[in-house]
Backbone bond lengths (Angstrom), bond angles and torsions (degrees), N, CA, C in turn:
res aa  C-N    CA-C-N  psi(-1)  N-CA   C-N-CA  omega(-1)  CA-C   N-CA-C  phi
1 X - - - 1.448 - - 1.528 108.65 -
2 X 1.364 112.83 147.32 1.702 102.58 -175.89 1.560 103.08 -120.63
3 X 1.259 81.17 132.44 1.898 104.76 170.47 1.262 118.52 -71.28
4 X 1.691 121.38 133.61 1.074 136.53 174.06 1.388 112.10 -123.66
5 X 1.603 125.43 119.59 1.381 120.41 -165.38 1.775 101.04 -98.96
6 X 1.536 126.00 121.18 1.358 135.71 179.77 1.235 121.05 -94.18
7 X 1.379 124.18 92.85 1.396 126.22 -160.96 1.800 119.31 -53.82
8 X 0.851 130.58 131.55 2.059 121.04 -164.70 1.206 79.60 -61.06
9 X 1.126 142.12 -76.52 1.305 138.40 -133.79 1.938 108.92 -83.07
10 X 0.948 137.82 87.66 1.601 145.49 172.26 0.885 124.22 -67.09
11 X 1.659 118.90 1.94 1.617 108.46 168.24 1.667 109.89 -97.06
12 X 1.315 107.58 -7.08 1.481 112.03 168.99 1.221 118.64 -64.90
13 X 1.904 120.01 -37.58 1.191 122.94 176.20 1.590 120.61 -64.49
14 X 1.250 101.89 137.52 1.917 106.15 -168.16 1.236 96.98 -148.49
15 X 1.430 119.46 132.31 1.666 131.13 -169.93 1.588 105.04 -90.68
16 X 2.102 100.27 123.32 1.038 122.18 -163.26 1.695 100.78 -83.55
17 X 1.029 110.08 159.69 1.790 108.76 -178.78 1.295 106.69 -117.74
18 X 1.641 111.73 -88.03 1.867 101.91 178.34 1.401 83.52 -113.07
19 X 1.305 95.08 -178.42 1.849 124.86 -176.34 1.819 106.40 33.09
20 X 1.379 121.57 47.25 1.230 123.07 -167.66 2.090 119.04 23.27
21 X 1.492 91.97 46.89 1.304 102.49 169.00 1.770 109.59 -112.69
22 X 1.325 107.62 171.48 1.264 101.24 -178.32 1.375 115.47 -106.60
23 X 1.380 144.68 -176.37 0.892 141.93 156.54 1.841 132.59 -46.75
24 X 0.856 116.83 -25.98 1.440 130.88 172.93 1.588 103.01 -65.98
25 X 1.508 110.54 -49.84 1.245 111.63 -155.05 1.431 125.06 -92.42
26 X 1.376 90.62 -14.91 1.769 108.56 164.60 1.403 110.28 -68.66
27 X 1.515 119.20 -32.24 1.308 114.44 -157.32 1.714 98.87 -86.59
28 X 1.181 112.66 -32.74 1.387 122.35 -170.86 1.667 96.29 -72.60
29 X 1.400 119.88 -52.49 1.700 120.01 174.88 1.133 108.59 -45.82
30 X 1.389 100.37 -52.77 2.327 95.45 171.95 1.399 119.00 -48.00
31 X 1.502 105.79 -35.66 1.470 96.47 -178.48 1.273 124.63 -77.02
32 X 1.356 104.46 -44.44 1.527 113.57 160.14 1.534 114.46 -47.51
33 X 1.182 148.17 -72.94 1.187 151.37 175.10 2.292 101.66 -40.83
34 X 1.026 111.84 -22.31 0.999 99.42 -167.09 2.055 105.51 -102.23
35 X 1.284 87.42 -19.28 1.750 80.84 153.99 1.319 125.95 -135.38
36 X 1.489 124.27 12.14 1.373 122.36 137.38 1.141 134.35 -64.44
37 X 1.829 121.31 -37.34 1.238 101.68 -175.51 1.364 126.01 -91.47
38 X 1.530 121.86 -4.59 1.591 143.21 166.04 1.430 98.34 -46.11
39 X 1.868 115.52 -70.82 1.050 112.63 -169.44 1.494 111.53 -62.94
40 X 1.110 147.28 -29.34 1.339 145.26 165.16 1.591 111.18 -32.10
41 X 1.878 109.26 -81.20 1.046 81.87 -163.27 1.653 116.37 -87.77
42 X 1.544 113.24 28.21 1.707 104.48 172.68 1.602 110.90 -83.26
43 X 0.969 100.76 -30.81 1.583 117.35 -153.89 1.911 98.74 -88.29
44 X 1.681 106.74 -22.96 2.147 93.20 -149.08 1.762 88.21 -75.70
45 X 1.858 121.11 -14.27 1.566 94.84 176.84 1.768 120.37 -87.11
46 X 1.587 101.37 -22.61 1.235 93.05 166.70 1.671 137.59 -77.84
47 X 1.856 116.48 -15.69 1.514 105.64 -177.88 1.760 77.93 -138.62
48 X 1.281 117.41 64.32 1.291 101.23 179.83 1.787 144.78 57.89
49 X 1.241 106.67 162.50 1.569 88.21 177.72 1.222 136.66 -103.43
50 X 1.559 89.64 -8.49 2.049 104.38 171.91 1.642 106.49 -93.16
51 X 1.371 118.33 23.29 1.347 112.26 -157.29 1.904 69.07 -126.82
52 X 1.556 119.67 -68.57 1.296 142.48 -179.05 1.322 112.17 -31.44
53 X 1.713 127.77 -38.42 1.569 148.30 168.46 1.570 93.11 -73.59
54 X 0.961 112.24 -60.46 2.053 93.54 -174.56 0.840 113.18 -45.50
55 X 1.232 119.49 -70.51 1.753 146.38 176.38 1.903 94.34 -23.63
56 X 1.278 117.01 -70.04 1.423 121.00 -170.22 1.385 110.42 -77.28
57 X 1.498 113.22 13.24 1.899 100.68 173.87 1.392 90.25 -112.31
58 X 1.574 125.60 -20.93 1.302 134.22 -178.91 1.544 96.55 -61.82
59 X 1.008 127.41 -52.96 1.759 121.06 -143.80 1.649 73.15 -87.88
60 X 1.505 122.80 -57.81 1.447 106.81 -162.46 1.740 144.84 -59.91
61 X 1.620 92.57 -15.18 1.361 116.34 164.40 1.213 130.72 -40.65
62 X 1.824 122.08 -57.36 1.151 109.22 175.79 1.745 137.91 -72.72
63 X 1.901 104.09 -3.31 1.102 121.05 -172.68 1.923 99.26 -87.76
64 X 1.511 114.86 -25.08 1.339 122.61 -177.85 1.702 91.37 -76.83
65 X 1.311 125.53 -57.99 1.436 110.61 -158.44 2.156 102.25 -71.30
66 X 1.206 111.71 -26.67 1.399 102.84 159.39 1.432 118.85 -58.10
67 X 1.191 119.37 -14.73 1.557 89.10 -166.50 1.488 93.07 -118.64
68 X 1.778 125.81 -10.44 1.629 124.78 168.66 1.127 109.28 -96.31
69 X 1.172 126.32 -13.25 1.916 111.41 -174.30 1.112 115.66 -88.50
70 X 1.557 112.01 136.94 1.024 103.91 179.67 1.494 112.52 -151.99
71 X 1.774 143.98 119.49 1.278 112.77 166.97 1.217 122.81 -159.85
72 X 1.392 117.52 146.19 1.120 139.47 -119.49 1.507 139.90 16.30
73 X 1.512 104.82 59.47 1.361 133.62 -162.20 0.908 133.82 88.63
74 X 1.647 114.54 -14.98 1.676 122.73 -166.20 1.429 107.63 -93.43
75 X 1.360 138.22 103.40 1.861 132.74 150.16 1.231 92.35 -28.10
76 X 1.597 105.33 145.96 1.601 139.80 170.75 1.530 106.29 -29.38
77 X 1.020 103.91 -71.76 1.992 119.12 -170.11 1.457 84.34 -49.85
78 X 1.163 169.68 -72.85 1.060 165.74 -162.51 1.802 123.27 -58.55
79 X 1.275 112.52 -36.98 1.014 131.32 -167.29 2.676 101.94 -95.48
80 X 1.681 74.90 -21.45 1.434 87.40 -167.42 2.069 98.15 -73.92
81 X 1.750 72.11 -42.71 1.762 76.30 -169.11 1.632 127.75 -63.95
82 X 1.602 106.53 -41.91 1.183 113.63 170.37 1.513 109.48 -67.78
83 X 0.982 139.28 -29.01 1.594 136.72 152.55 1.798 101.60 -50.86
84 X 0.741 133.42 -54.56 1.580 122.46 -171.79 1.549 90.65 -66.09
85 X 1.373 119.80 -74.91 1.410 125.46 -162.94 2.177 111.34 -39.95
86 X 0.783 112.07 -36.15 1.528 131.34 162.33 1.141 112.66 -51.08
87 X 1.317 118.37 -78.15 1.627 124.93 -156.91 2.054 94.31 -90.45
88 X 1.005 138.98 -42.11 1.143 147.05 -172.97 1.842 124.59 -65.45
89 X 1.545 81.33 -84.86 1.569 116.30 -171.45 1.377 106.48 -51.27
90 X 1.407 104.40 -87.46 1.749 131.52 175.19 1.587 113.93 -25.74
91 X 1.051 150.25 169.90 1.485 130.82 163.22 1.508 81.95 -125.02
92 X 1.482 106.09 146.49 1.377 113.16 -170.06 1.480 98.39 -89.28
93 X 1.696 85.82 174.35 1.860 99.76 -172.29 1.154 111.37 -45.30
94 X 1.205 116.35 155.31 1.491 136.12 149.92 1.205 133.33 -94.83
95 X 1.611 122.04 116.17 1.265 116.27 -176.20 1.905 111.92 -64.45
96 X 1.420 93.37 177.88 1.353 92.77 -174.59 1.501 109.04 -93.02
97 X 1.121 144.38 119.29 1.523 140.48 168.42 1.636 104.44 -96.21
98 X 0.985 118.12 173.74 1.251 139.16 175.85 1.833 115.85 -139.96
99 X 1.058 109.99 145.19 1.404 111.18 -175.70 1.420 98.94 -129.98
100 X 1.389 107.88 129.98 1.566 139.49 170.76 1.245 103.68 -64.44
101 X 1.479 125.20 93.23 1.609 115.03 155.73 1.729 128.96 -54.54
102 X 1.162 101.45 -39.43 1.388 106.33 -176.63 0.986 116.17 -61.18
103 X 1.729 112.41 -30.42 1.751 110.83 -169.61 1.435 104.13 -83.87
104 X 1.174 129.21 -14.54 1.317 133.11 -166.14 1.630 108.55 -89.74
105 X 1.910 108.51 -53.90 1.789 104.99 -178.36 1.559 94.60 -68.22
106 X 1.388 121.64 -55.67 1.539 108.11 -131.88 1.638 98.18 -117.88
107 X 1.743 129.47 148.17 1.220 116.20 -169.31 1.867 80.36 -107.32
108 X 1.583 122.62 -161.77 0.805 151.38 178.17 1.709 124.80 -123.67
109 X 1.412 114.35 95.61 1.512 109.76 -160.94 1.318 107.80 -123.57
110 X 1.695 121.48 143.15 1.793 115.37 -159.74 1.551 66.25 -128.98
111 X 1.261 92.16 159.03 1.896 124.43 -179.01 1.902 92.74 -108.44
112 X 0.824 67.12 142.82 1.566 96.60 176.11 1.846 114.70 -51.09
113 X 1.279 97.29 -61.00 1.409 114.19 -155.21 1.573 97.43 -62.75
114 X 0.856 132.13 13.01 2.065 130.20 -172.67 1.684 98.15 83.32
115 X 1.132 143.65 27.05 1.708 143.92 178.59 1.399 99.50 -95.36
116 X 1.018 107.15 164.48 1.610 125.27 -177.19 1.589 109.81 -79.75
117 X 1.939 95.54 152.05 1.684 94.63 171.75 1.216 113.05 -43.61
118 X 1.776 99.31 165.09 1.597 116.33 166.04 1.419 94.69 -157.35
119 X 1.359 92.88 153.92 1.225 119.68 -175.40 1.717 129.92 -107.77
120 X 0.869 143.31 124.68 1.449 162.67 -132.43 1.327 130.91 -157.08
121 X 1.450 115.64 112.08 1.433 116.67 178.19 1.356 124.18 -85.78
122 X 1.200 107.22 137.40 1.064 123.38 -170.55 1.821 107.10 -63.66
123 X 1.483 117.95 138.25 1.303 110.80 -174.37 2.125 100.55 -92.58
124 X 1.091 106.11 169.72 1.599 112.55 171.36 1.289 111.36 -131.11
């Protein structure tokens, strides 16, 4: 009889297409492949070719981490945005202050002569 192992969790499962990749990630490899390898071979006679391979893992990088990153379910662009929307967008919390009425209408004024406080509003 043949065993089939069913992962508990099914939102992890995502249908592979060719080279047990998924659809996301082919498209992002296309992109990568489609402006890394131009710049490769225009560039390896003018600044060399170990200079020409950096250059093309540089441009191709961010199309690889789009199409592998991933966490806790969210692709990058997702994970990028709510990081902007957080630290950016949103205006962060506000602590709580409190404001002193008393100190604001009324000051506190002693007479000279040895007599008791009195009290006094402040003019605006």
């Amino acid at each position: 009889m043949a065993f089939v192992s069913v992962p508990k969790d099914l939102t992890k499962v995502k249908n592979k297409i060719i080279f047990n990749l998924t659809k996301r990630q082919l498209i992002c490899f296309g992109i990568a492949a489609a402006v890394g390898l131009p710049f490769y071979f225009l560039s390896r006679g003018i600044i060399g070719s170990s200079n020409a391979a950096t250059g093309m893992c540089l441009l191709m990088l961010p199309a690889f981490l789009f199409a592998m990153y991933e966490k806790d379910g969210l692709p990058l662009e997702k994970v990028l945005k709510n990081m902007i929307t957080v630290k950016f967008i949103r205006p962060p919390v506000r602590r709580y202050q409190m404001e002193n009425m008393y100190e604001k209408k009324y000051t506190v004024v002693r007479k000279k002569k040895g007599g008791t406080k009195s009290v006094k509003k402040k003019k605006r």
